[in-house]
N, CA, C and O atoms as a Maestro MAE file, in Angstrom:
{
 s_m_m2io_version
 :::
 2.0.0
}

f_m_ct {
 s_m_title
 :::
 protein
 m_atom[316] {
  # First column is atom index #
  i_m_mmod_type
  r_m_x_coord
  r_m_y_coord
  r_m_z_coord
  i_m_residue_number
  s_m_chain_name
  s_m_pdb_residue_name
  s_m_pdb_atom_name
  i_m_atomic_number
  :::
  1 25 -7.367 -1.650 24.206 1 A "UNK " " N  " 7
  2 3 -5.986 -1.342 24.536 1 A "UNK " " CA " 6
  3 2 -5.813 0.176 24.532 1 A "UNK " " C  " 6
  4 15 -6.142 0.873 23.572 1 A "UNK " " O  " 8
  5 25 -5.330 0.601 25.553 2 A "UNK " " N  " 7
  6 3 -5.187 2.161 25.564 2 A "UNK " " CA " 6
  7 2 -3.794 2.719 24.689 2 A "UNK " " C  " 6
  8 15 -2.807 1.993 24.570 2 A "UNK " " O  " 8
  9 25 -3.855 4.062 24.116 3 A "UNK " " N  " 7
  10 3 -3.268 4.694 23.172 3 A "UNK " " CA " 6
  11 2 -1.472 4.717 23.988 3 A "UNK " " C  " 6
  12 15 -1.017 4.799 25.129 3 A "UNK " " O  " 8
  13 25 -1.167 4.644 23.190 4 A "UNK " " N  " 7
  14 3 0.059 5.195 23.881 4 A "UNK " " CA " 6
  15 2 0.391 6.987 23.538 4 A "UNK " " C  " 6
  16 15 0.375 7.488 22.414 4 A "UNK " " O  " 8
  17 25 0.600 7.519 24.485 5 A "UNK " " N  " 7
  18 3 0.851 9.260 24.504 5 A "UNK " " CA " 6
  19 2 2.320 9.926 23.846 5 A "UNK " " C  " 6
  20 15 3.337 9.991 24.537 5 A "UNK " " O  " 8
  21 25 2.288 10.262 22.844 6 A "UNK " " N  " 7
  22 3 3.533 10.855 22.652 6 A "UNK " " CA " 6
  23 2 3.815 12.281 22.473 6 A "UNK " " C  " 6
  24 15 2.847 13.041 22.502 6 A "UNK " " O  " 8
  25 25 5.028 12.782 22.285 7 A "UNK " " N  " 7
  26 3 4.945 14.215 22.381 7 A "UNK " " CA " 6
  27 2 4.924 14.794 20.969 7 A "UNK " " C  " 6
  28 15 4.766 13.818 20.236 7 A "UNK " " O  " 8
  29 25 5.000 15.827 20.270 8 A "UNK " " N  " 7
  30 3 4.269 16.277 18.774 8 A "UNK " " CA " 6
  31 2 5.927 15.995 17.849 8 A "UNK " " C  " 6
  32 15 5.895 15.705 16.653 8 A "UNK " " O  " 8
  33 25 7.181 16.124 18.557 9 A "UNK " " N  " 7
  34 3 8.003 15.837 18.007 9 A "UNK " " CA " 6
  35 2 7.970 14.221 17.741 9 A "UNK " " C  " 6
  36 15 8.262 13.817 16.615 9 A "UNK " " O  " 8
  37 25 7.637 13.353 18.713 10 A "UNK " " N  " 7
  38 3 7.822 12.063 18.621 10 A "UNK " " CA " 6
  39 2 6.873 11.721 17.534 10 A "UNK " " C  " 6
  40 15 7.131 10.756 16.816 10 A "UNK " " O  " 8
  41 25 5.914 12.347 17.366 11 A "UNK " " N  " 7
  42 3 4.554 11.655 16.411 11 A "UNK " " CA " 6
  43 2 5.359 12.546 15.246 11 A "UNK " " C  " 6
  44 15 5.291 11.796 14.273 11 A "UNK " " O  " 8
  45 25 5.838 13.335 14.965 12 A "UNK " " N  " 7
  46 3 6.176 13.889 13.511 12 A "UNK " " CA " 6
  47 2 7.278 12.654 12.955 12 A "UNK " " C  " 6
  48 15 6.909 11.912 12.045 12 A "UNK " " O  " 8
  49 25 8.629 12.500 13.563 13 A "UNK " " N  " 7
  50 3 9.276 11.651 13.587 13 A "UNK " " CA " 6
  51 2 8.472 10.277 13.023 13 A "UNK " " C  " 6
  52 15 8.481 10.145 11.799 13 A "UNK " " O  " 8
  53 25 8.042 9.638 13.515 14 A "UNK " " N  " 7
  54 3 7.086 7.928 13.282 14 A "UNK " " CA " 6
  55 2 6.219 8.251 12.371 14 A "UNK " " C  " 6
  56 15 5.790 7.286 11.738 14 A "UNK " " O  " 8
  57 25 5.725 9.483 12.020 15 A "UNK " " N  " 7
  58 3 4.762 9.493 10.959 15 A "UNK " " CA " 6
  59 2 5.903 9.760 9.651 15 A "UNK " " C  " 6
  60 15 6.177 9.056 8.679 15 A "UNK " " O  " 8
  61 25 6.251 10.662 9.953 16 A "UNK " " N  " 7
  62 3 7.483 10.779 8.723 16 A "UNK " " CA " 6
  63 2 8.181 9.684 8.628 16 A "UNK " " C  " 6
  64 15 8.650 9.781 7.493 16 A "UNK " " O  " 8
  65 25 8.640 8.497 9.165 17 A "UNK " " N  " 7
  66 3 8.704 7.403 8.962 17 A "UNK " " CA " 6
  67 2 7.932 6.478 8.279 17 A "UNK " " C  " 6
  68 15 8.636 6.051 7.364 17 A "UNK " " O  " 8
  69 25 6.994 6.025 8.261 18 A "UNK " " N  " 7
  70 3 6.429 5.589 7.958 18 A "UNK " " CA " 6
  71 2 5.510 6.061 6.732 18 A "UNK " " C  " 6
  72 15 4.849 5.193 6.160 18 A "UNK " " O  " 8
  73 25 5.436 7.351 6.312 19 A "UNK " " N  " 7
  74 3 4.973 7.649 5.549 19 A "UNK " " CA " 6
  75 2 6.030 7.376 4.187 19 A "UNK " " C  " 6
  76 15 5.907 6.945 3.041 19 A "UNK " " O  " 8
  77 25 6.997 7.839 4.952 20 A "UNK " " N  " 7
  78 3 8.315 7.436 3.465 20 A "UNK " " CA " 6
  79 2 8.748 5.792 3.150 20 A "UNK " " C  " 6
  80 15 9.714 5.403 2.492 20 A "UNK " " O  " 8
  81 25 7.789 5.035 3.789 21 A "UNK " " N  " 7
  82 3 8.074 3.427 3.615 21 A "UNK " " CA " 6
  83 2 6.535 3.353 2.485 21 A "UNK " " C  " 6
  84 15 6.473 2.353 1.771 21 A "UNK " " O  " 8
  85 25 5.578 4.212 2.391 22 A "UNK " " N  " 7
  86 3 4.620 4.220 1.504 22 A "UNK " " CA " 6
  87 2 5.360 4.097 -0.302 22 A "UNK " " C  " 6
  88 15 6.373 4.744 -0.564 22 A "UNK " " O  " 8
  89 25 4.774 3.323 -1.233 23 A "UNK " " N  " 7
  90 3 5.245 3.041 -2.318 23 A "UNK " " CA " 6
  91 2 5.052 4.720 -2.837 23 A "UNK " " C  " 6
  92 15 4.051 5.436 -2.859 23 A "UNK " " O  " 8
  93 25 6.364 4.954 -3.202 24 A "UNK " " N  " 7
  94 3 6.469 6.295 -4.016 24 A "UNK " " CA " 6
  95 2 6.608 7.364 -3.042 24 A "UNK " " C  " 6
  96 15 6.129 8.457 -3.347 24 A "UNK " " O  " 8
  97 25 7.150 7.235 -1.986 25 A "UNK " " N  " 7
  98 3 6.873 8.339 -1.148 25 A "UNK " " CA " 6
  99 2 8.088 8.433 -0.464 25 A "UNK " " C  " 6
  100 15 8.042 9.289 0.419 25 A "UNK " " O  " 8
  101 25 9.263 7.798 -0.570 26 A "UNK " " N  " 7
  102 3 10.688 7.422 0.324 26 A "UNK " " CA " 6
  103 2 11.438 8.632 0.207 26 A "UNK " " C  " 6
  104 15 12.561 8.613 0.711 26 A "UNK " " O  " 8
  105 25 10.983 9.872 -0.454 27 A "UNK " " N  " 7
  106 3 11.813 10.795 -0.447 27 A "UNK " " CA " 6
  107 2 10.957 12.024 -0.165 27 A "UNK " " C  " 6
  108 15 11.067 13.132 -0.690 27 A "UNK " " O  " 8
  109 25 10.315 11.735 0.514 28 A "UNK " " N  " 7
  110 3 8.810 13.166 1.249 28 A "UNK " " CA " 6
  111 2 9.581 13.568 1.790 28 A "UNK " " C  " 6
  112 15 10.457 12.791 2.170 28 A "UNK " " O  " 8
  113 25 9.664 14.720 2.060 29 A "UNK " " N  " 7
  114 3 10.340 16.114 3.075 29 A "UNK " " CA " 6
  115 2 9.643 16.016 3.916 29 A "UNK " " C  " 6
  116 15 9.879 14.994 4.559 29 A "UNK " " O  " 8
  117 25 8.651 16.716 4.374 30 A "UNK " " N  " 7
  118 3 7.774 17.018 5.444 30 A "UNK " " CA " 6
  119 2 6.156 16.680 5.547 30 A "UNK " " C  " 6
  120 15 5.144 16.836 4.864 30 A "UNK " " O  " 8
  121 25 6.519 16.149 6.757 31 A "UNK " " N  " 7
  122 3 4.483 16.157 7.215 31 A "UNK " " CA " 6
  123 2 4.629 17.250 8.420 31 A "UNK " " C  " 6
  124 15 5.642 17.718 8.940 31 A "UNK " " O  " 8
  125 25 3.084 17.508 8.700 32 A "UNK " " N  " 7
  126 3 2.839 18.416 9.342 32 A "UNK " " CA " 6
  127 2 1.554 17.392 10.252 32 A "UNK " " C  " 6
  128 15 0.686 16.646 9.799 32 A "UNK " " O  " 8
  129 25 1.836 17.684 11.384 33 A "UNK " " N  " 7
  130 3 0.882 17.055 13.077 33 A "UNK " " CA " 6
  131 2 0.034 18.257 13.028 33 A "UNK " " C  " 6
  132 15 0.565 19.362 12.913 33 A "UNK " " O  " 8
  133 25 -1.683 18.081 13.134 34 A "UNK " " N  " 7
  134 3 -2.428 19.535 13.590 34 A "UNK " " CA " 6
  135 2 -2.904 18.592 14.927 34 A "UNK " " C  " 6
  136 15 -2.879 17.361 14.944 34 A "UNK " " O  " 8
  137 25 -3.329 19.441 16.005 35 A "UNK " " N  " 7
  138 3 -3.429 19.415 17.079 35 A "UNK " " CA " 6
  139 2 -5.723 19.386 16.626 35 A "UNK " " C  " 6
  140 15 -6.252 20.110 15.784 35 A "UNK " " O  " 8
  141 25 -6.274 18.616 17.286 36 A "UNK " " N  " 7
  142 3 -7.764 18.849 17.120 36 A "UNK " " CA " 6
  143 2 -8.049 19.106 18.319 36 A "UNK " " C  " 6
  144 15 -7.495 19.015 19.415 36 A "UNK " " O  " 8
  145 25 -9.424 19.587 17.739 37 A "UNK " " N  " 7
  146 3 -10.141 20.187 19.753 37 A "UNK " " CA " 6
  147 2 -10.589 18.453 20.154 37 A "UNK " " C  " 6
  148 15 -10.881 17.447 19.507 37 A "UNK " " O  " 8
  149 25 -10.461 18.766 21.379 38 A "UNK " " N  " 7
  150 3 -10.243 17.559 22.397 38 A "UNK " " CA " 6
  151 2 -11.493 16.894 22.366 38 A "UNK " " C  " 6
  152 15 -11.538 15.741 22.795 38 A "UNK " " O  " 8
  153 25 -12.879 17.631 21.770 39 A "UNK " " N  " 7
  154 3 -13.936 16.782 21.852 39 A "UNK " " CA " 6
  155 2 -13.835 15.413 20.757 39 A "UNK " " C  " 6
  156 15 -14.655 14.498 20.687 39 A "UNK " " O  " 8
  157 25 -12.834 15.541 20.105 40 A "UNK " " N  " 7
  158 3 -12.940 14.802 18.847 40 A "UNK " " CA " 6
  159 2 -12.451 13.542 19.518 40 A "UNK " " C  " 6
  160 15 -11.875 13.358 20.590 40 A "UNK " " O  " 8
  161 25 -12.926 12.594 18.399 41 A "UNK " " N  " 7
  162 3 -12.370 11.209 18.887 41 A "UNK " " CA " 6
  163 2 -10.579 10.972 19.111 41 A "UNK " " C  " 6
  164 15 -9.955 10.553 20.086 41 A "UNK " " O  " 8
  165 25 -10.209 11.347 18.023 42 A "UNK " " N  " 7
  166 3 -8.306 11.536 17.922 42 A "UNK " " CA " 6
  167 2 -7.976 12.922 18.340 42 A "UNK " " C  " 6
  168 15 -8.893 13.732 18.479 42 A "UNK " " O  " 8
  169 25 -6.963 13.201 18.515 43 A "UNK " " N  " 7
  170 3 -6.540 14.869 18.667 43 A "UNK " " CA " 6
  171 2 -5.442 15.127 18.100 43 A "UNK " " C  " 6
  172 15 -4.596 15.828 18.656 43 A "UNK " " O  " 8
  173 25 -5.247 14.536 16.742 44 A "UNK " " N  " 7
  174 3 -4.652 15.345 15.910 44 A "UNK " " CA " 6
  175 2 -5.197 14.621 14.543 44 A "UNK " " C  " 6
  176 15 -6.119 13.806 14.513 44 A "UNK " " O  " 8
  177 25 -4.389 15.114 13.342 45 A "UNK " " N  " 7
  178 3 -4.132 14.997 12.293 45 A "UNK " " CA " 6
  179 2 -3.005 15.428 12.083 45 A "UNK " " C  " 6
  180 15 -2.372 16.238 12.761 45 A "UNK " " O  " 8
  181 25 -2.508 14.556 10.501 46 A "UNK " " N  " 7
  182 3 -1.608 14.789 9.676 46 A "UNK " " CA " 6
  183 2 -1.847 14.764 8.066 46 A "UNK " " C  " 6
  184 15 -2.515 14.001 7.368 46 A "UNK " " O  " 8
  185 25 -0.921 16.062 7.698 47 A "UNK " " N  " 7
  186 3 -0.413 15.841 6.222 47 A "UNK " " CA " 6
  187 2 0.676 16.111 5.896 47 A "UNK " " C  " 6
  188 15 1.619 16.560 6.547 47 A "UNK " " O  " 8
  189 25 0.516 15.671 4.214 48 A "UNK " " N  " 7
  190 3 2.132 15.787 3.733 48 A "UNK " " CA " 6
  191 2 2.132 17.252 3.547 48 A "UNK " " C  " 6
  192 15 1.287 17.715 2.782 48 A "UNK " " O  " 8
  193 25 3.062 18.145 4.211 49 A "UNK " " N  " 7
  194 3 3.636 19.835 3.534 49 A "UNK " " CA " 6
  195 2 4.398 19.471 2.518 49 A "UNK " " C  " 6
  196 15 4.069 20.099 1.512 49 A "UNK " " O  " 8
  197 25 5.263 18.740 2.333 50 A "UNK " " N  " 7
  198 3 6.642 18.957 1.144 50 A "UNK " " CA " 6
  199 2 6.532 17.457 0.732 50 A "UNK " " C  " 6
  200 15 6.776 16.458 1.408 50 A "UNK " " O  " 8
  201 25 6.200 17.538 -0.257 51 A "UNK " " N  " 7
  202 3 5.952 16.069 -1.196 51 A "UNK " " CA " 6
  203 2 7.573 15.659 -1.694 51 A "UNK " " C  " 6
  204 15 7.941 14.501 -1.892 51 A "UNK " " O  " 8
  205 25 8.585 17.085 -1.869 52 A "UNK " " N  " 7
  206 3 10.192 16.357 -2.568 52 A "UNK " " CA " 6
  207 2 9.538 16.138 -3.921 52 A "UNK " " C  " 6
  208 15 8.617 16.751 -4.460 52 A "UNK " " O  " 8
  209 25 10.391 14.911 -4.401 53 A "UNK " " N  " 7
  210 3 10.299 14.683 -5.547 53 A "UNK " " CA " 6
  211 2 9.086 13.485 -5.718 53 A "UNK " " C  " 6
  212 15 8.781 13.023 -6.818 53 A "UNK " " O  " 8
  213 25 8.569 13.145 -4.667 54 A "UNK " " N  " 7
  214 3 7.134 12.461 -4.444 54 A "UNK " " CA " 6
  215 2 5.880 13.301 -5.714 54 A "UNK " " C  " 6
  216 15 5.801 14.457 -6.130 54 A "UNK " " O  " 8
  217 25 5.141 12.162 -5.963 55 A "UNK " " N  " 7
  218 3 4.104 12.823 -6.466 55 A "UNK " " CA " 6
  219 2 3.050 13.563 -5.065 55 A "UNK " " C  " 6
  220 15 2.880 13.046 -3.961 55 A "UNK " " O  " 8
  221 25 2.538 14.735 -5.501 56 A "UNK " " N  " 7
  222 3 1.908 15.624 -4.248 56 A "UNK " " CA " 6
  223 2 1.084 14.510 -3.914 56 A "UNK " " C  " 6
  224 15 1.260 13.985 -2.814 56 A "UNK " " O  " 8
  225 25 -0.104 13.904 -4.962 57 A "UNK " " N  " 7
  226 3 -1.426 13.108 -4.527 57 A "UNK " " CA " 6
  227 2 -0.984 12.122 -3.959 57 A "UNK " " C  " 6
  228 15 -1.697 11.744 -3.030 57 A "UNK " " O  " 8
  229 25 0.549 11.129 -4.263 58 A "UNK " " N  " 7
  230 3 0.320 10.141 -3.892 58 A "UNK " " CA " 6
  231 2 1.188 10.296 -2.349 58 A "UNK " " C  " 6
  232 15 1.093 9.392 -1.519 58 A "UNK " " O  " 8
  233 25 2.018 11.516 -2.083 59 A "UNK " " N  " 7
  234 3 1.627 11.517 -0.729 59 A "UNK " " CA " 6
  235 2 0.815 12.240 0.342 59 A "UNK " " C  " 6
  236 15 0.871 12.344 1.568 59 A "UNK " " O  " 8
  237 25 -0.056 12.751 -0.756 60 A "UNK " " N  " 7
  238 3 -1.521 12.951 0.271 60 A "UNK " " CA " 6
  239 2 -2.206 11.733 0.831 60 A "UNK " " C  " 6
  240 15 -2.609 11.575 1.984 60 A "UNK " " O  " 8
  241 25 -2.277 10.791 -0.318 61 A "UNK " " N  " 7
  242 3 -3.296 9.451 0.116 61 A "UNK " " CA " 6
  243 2 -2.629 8.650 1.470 61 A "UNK " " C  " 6
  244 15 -3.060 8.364 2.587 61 A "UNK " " O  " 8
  245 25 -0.838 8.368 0.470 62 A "UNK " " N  " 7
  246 3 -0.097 7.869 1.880 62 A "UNK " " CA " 6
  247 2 -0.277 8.405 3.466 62 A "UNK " " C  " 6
  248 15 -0.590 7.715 4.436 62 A "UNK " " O  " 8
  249 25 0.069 10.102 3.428 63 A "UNK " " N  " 7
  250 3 -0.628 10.901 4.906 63 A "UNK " " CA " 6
  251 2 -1.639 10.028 5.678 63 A "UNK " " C  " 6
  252 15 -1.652 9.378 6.723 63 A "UNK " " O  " 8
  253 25 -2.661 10.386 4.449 64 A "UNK " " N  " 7
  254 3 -4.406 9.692 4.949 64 A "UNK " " CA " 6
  255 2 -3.797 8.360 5.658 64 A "UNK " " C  " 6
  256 15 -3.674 8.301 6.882 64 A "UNK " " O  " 8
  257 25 -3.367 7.125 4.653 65 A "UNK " " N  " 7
  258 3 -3.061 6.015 5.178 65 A "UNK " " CA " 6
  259 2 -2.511 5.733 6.615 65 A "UNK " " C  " 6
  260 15 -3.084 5.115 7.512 65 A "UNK " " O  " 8
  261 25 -1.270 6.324 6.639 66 A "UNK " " N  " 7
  262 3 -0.443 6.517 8.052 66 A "UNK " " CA " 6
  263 2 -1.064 7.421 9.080 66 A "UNK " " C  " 6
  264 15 -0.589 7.371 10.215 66 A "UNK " " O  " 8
  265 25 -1.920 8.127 8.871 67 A "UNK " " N  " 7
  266 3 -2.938 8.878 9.648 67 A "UNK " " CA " 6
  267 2 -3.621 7.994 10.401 67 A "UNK " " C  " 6
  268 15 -3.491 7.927 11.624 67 A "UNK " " O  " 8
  269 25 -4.812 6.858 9.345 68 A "UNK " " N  " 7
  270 3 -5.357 5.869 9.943 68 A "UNK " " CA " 6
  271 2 -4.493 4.810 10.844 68 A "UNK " " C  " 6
  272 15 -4.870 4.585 11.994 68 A "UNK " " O  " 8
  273 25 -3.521 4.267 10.402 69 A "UNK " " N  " 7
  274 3 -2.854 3.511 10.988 69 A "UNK " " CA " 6
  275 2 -2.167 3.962 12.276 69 A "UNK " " C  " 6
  276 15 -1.871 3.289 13.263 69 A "UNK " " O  " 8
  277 25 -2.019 5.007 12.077 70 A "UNK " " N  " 7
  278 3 -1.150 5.436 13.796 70 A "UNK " " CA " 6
  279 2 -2.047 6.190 14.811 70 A "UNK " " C  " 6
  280 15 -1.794 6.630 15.932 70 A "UNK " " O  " 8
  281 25 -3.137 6.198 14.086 71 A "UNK " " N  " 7
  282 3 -4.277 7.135 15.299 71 A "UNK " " CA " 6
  283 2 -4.903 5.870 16.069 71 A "UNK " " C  " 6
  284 15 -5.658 6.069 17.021 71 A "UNK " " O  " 8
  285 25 -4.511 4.272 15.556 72 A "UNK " " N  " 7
  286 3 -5.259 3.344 16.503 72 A "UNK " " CA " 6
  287 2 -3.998 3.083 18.033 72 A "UNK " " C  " 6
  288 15 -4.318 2.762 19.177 72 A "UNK " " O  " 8
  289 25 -2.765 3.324 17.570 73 A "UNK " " N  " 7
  290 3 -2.275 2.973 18.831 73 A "UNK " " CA " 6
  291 2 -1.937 4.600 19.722 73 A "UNK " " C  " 6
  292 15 -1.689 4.586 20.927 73 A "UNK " " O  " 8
  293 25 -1.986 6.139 18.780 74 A "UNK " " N  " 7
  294 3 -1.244 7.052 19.287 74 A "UNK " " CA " 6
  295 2 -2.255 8.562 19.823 74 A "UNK " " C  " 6
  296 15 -3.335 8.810 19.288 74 A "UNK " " O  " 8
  297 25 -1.883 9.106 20.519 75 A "UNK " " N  " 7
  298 3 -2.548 9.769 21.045 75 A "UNK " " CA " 6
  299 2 -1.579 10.955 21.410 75 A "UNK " " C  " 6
  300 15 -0.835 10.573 22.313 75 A "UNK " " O  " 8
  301 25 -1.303 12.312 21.023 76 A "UNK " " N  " 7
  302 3 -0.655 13.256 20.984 76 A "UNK " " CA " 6
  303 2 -0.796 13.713 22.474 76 A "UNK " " C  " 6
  304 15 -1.883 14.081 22.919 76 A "UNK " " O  " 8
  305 25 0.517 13.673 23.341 77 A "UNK " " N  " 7
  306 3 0.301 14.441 24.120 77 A "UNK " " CA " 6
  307 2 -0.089 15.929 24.653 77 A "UNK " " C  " 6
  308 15 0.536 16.903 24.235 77 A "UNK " " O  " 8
  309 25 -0.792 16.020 25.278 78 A "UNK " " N  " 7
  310 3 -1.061 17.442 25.589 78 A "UNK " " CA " 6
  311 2 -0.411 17.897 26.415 78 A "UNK " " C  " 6
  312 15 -0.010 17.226 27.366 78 A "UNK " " O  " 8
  313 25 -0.027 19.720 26.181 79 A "UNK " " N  " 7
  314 3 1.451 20.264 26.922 79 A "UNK " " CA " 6
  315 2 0.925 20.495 28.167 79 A "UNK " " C  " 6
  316 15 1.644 20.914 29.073 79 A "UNK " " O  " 8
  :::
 }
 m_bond[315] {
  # First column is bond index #
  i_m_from
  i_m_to
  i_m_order
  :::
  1 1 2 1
  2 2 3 1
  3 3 4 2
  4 3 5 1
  5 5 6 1
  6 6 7 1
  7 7 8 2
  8 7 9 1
  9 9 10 1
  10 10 11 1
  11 11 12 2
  12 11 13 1
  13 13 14 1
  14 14 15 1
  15 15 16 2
  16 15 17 1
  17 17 18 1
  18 18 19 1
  19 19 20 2
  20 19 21 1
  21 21 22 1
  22 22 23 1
  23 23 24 2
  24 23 25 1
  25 25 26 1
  26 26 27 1
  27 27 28 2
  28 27 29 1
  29 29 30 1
  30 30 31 1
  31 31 32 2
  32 31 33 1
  33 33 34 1
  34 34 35 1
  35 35 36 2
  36 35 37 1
  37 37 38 1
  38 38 39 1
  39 39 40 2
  40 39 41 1
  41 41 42 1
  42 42 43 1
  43 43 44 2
  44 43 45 1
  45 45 46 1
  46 46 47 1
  47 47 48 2
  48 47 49 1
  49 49 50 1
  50 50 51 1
  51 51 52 2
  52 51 53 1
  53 53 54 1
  54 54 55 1
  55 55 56 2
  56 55 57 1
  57 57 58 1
  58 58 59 1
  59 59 60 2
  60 59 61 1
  61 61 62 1
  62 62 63 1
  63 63 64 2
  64 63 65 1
  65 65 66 1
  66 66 67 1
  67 67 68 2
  68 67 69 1
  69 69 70 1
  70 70 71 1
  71 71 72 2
  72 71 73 1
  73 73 74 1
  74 74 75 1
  75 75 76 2
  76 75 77 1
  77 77 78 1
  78 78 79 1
  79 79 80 2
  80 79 81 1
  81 81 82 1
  82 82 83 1
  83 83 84 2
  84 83 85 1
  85 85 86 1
  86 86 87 1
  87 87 88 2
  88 87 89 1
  89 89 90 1
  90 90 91 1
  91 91 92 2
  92 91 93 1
  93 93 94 1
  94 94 95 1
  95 95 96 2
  96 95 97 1
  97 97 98 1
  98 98 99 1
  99 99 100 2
  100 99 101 1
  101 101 102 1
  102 102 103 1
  103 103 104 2
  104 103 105 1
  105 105 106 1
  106 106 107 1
  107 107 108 2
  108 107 109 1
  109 109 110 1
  110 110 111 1
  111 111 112 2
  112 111 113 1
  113 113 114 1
  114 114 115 1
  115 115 116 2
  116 115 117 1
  117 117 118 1
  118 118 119 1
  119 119 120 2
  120 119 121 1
  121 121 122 1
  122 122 123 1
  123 123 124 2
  124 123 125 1
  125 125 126 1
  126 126 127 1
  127 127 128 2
  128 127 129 1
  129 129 130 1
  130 130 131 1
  131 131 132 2
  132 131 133 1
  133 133 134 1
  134 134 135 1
  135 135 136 2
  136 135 137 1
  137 137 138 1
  138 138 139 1
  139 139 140 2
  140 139 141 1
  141 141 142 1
  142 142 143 1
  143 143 144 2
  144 143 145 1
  145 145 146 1
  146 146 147 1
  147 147 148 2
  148 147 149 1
  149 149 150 1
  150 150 151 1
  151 151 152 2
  152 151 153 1
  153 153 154 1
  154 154 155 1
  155 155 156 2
  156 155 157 1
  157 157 158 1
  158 158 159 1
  159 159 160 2
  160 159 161 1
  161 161 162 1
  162 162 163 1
  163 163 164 2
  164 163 165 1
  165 165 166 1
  166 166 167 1
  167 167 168 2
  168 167 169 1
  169 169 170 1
  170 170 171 1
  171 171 172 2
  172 171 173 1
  173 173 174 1
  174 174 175 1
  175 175 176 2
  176 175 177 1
  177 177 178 1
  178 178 179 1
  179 179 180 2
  180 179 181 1
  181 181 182 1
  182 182 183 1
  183 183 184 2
  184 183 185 1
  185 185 186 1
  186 186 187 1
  187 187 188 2
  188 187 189 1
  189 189 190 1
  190 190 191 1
  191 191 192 2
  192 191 193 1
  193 193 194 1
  194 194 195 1
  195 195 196 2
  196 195 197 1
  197 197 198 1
  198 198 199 1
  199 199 200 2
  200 199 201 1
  201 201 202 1
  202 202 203 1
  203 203 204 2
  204 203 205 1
  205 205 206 1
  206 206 207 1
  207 207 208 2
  208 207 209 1
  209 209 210 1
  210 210 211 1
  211 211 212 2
  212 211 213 1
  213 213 214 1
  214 214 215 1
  215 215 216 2
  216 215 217 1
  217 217 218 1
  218 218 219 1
  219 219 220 2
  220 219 221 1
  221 221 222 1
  222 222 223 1
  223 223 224 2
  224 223 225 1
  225 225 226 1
  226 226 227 1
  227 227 228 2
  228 227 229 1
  229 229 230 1
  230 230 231 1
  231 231 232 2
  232 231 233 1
  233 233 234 1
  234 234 235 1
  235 235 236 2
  236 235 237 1
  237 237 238 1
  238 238 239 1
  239 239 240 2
  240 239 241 1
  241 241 242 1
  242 242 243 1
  243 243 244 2
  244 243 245 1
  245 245 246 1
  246 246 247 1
  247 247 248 2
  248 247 249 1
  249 249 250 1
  250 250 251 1
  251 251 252 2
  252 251 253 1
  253 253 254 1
  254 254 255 1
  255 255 256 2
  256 255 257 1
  257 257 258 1
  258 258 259 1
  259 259 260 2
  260 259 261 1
  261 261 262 1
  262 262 263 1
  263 263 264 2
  264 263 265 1
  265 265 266 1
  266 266 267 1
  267 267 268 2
  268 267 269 1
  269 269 270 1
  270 270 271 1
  271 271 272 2
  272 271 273 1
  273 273 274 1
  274 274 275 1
  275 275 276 2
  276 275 277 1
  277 277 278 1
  278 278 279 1
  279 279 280 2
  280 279 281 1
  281 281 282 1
  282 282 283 1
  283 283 284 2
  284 283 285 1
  285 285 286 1
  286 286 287 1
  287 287 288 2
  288 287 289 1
  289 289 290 1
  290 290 291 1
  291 291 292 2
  292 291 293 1
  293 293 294 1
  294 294 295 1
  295 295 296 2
  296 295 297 1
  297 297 298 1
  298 298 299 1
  299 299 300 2
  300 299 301 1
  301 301 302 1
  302 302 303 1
  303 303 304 2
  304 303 305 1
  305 305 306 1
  306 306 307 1
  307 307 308 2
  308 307 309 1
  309 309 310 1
  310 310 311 1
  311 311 312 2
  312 311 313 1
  313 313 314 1
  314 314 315 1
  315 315 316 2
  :::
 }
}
């Protein structure tokens, strides 16, 4: 099944979603989208910048989690 393409605002949005449905994590401030060089299998990554009142680690792991989970259907558009 091919990726669906979104733009870096749309993937910050759904990841920050979903990252704050992670146990302990409903009040994360910010993730951050990095853009990867195109040879790579995915072309981006994410982490948590602003944990809030989250523990930092446990929304690093969550990141990781929602990282895996949204890199099978999403694919960052390129400008």
């Amino acid at each position: 099944m091919p990726k669906v393409l979104v733009s870096m605002p749309e993937l910050q949005r759904r990841a920050l979603l979903e990252v704050r449905k992670q146990p302990g994590c409903h009040n994360v401030q910010e993730i951050v989208i990095n853009r990867v060089a195109s040879h790579a299998e995915n072309n981006w990554s994410l982490c948590a910048l602003a944990a809030g009142a989250a523990d930092a680690n446990t929304a690093a792991r969550a990141a990781v989690h929602v990282q895996t989970v949204l890199r099978r259907d999403y694919d960052l558009l390129m400008d």
